[in-house]
N, C-alpha and C positions, 0 to 999 in steps of 0.2 A: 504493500500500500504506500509504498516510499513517492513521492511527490518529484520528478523529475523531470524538467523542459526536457524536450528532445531537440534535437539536432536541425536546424533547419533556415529559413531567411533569416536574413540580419532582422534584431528588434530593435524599431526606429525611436520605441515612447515605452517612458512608463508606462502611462495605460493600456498600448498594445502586450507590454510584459505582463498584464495583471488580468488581459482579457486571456491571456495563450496559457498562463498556470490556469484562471479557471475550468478552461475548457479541457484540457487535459484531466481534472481533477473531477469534474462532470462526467467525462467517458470514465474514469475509474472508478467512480462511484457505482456504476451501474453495474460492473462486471462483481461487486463485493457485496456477498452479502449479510445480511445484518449479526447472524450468525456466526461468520468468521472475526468479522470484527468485533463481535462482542468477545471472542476467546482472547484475540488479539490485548485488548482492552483488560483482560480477566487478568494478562499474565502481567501486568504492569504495578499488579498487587499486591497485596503483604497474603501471607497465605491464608491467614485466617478470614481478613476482609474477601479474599476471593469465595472462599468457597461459601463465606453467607450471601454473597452477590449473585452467582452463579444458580446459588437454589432461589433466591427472591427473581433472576429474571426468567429462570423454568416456570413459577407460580405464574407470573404477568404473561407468558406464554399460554398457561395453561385456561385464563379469563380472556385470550385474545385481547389485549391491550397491546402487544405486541410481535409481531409475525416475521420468525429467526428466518424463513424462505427470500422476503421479499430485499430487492438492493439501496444499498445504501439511498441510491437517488432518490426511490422511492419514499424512503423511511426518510428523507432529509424534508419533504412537502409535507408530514404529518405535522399538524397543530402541538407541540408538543406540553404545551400549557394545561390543555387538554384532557394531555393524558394524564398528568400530575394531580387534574382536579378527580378524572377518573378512581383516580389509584385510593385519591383520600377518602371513595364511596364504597372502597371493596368492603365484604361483611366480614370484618376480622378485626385483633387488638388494636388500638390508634395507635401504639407503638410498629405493631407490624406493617402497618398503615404507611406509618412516617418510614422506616426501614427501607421499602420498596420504592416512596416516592426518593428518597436521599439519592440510594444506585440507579433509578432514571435517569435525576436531572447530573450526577456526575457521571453516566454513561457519555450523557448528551455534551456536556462540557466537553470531555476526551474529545467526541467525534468533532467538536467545532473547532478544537487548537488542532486535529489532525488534518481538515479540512477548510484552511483559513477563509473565513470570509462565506464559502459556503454550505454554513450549517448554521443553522440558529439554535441554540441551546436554549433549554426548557428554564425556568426561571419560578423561583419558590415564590408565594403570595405572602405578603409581610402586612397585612390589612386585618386589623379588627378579626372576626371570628369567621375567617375563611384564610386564616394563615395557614400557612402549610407543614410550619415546624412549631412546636411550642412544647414547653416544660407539661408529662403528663399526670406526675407525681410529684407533688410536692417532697417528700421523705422519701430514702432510697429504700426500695423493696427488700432488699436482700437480708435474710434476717443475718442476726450475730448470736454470739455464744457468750456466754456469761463463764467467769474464769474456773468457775467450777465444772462447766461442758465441756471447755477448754485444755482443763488438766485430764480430763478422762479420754478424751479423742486424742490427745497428745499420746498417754500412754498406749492406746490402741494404734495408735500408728503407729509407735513404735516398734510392735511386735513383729507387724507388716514390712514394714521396709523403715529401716532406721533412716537410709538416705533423707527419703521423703519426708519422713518427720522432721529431719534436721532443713530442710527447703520450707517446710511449712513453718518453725521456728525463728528462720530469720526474718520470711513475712511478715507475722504477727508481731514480733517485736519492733521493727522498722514500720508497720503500716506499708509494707512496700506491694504494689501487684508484682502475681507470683511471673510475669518473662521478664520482670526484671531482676527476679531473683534467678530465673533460670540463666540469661545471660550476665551472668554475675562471671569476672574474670579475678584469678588468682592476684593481677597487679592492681585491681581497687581494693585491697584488705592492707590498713595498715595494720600489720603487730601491736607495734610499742603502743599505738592509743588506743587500738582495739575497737578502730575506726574503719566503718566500709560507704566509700564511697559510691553511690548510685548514679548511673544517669537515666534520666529518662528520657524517651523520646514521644515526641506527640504533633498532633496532624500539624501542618502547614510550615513542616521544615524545621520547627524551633523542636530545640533538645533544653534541660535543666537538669542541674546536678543536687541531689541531697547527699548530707552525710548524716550517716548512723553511728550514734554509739553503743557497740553490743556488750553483754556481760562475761567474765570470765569464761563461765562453763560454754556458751557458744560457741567464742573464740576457740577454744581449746579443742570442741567436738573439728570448725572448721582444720581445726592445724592437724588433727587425726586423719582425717578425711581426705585431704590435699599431699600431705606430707609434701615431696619435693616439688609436685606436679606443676605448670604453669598453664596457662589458656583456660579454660571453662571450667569452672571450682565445680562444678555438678554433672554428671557424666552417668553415662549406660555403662554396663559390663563390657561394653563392645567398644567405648572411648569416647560416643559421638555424644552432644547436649544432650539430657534430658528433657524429653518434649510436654507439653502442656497436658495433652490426654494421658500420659502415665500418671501426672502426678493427681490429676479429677480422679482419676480410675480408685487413686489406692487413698484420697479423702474422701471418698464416697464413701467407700468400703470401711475406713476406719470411724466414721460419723454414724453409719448403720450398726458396728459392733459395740460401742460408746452410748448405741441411744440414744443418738441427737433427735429431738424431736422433725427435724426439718433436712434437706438433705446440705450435706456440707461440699460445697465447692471451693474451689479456691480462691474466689470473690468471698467467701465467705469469712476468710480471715484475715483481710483487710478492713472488710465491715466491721468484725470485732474487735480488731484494734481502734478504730477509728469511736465507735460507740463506748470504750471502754475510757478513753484519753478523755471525748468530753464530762465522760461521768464522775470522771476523779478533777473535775472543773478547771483544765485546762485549756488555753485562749485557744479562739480559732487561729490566732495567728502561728501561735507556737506549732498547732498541728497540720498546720500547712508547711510549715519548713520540715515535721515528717516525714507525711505521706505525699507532697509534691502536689496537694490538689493548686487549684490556678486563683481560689477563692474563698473568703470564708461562707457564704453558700453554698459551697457544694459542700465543706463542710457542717454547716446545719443542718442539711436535708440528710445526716446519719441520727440526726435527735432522737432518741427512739422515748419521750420520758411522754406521757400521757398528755392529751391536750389541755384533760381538767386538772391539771397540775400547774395552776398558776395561782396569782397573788390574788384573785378573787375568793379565793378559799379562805 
């Protein structure tokens, strides 16, 4: 789909330059169809974003909103504003609502930087109560653990796989989400302060750094665990990272033998750190230089303490 003048008259004007890419990029539109470009499109992903993309554009497939046969040309005439109001009418959660419309209109984005000039990209409603994005919970769903559910899942994971317990460890103590603990490298650990430096990475290019301070026996379990090693501090039997579904796999498994009442994920132990920091009345600002959030908002929406718990009592 590579955009290439071909060989041909001299070009006497810009505007003939800008007429002969169009029309080039017209006949290749037509030969492409929406299909391949969408795989094309898929690979340019992070892996996890793709493969929720990938099944939300099969669904939109599957309601005929949109038709992976027809070419690009075609699909470039569709009203695409349209189809974004469509998507917000399907009968499903307004989160999965908002999910579907997001990988639309950034499908449509892609295709219009890939096709300058001729593609018009779908564009969100930012108007009173026909916006197309909006906060749809106040308070973050995800339940959390209280340190006594905590100590119990803890020791059940550790029968299961000590690894993973010690992954879920440094989560919960840092507030940190678990791929950032999964790419965690042996050169962000200091020793002597017993300091591990985090980065994090997040949409639109910017990264941010936290640092953790962990306690002895952590440390200690890390420096067991590591001994000489350098690159990825968390690793398979086989050398490569440990990936995100091993370690859901075996917090499931240890939340179900611990009797967590709710299933424990690895979002889950963020949560609890994070609901546990406010409880012991630590500022949102303090636990934003934790867990890296961008706001104290988004730290408030972990409140977990009862509505009718205020000063009108």
């Amino acid at each position: 789909m590579t955009l290439e003048l071909t060989k041909g008259n001299d070009i006497e004007s810009l505007e003939q330059a800008k007429s002969l890419r169009d029309a080039i990029a017209w006949r290749r539109m037509k030969s492409v169809t929406l299909e391949s470009a969408a795989t094309e499109w898929l690979l340019t992903l992070g892996s996890r974003t793709r493969l929720n993309y990938k099944s939300g554009l099969n669904k939109l497939a599957e309601v005929n909103l949109i038709d992976p046969l027809i070419s690009l040309q075609s699909f470039s005439l569709v009203n695409h504003d349209a189809v974004v109001d469509k998507i917000k009418q399907l009968p499903m959660k307004e989160t999965s609502r908002q999910a579907r419309a997001a990988l639309y209109i950034s499908f449509t984005r892609y295709l219009s930087r890939r096709f300058k000039g001729m593609f018009i990209k779908a564009m969100p409603s930012r108007e009173g109560n026909e916006k197309t994005f909006y906060r749809v919970h106040e308070k973050v769903v995800t339940e959390a653990m209280n340190q006594s559910q905590w100590s119990t899942f803890f020791a059940e994971l550790e029968k299961i796989n000590p690894r993973d317990a010690l992954i879920g460890k440094v989560a919960i103590q840092g507030g940190k989400r678990i791929r950032e603990v999964l790419s965690l490298r042996a050169d962000q650990i200091d020793w002597k302060t017993r300091e591990i430096t985090f980065t994090q990475s997040k949409t639109k290019g910017l990264s941010k750094q936290t640092v953790i301070t962990y306690s002895e026996s952590i440390m200690q379990e890390l420096r067991d665990l590591i001994g000489d090693r350098e690159g990825y501090v968390f690793i398979s039997s086989r050398g490569t990272p440990v990936i995100l579904n091993q370690v859901a796999n075996t917090f499931g498994r240890a939340g179900r033998q611990a009797d967590i009442p709710f299933r424990v994920t690895p979002h889950v132990l963020r949560a609890s750190a994070v609901t546990f920091l406010k409880q012991q009345g630590f500022s949102d600002g303090g636990i934003m230089k934790i867990t890296g959030h961008a706001s104290g908002e988004m730290i408030r929406a972990y409140d977990k303490t009862d509505r009718a718990d205020n000063p009108s009592k």
